[in-house]
N, C-alpha and C positions, 0 to 999 in steps of 0.2 A: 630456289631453296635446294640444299645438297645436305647429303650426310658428310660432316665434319674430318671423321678419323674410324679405323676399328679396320674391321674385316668387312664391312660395306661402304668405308669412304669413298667421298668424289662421285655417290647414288646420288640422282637427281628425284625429287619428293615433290609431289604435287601440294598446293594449297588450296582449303577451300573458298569459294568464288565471294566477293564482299568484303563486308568490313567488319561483319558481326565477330569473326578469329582474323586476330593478330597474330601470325607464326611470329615466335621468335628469331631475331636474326642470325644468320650464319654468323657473324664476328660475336655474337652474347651468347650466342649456344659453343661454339670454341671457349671463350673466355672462361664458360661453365662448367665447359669439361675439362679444362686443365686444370681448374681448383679443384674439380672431384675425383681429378686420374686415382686417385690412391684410393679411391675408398667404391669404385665399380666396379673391376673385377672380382666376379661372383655375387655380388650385390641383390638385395633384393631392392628394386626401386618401384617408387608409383609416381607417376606422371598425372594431376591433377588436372584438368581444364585442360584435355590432351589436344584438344586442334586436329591439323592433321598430324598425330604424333612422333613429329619431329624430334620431340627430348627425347621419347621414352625406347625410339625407333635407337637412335646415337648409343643411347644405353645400351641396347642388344649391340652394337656394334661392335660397342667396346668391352663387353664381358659380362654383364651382370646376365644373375642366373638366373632371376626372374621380373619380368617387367609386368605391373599393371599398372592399364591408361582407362581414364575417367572420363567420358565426353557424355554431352548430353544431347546438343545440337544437332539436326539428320543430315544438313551438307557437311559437316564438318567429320561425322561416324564414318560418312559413305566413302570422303577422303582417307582417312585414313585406314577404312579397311583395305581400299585400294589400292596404298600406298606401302601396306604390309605384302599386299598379294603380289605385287610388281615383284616388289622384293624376297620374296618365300618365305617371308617368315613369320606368316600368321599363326604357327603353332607356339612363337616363343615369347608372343604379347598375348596378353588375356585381356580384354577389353568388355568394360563395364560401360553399359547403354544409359546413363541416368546421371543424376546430380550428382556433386559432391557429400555433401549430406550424407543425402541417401547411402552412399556405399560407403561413405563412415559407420556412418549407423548402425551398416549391417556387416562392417566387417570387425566391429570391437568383439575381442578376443580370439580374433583369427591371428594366420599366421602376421607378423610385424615384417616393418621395412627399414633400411638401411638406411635410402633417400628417398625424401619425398620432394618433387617439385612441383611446386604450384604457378599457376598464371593465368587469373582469372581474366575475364574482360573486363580492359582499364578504367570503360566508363560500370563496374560493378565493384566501386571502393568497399561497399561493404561484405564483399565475400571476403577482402583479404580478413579482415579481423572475424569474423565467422569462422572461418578455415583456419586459422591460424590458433584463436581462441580453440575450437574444438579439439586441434592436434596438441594443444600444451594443456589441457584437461581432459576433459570427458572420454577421448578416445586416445589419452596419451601412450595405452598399453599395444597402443597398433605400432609404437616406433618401438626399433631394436634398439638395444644400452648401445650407446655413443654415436645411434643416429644423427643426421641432418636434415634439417627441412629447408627448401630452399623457396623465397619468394621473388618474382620478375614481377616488376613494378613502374610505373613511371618515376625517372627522375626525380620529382619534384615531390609525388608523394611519400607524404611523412609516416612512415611503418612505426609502431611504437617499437622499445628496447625490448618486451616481453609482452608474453603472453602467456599466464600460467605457468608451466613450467620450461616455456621455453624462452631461451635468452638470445637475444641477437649476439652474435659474434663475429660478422664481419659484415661491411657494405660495400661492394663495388659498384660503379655507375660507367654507365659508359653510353654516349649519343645520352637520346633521352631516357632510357632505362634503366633502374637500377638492381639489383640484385641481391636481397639480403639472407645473408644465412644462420639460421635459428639452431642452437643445439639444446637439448632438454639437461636440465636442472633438478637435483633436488631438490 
């Protein structure tokens, strides 16, 4: 696993050991950040179901001004605090130890984000609509006006078109994963 593009491209990123995180791959994290090129620098992003945080890692790479990553798992925190430290830049991720939920919960009416990417564990179908539901109601005030949310999913699973206020707007697939991107609605 490498970091893609930015001012830390061609970095080699550890993963953690199992099968409990699925890093996303180097050609879906490219794929990802060429449809996002426009909208990360200076960005604020959160990296949901961070892994060893490879999205949220690419995102410092390539400009955003603030990244937080949401892990909950202890092989997968220890990766990627590791993976910041290799690289120096554990002051420019802020990383939350705990669920998703959870730092929803406790981040409604803090500051909002620009991009949110999510990618639960695939055999965990029902975080997507949990997550997803949450971000297009309850804690819809955490996304900035003409945010994204993005979901990395398998292939085959069927993402609904909405949730609340957010609407799917675009799907790419590519191998077996797919990637659907959600913008909020009024």
């Amino acid at each position: 696993m490498r970091i893609i593009g930015g001012w830390l491209g061609s970095r080699r990123l550890q993963a953690p050991p199992g099968q409990a995180t699925r890093p996303s791959s180097d050609r879906l994290r490219e794929t990802l950040f060429n449809v996002l090129a426009p909208r990360i620098e200076g960005a604020a992003f959160l990296d949901l179901y961070a892994g060893s945080g490879a999205v949220g890692i690419e995102a410092v790479s390539r400009g955003a001004a603030r990244v937080v990553v949401v892990e909950r798992a202890a092989a997968a925190l220890k990766v990627l605090r590791a993976n910041l430290a290799q690289l120096g830049i554990e002051k420019e991720v802020e990383i939350y130890a705990g669920t998703v939920n959870a730092f929803l919960r406790r981040s409604m009416g803090g500051a909002g984000f620009d991009v949110v990417f999510l990618d639960p564990p695939y055999d965990a179908e029902t975080e997507y609509a949990g997550t997803l539901g949450f971000l297009g109601g309850a804690v819809a005030g955490l996304l900035n006006a003409g945010a994204v949310v993005v979901a990395e999913h398998r292939r085959k699973e069927k993402l609904e078109d909405r949730y609340g206020r957010l609407a799917r707007t675009r799907l790419l697939q590519q191998g077996d994963a797919g990637l659907s991107f959600f913008e909020s609605s009024s």
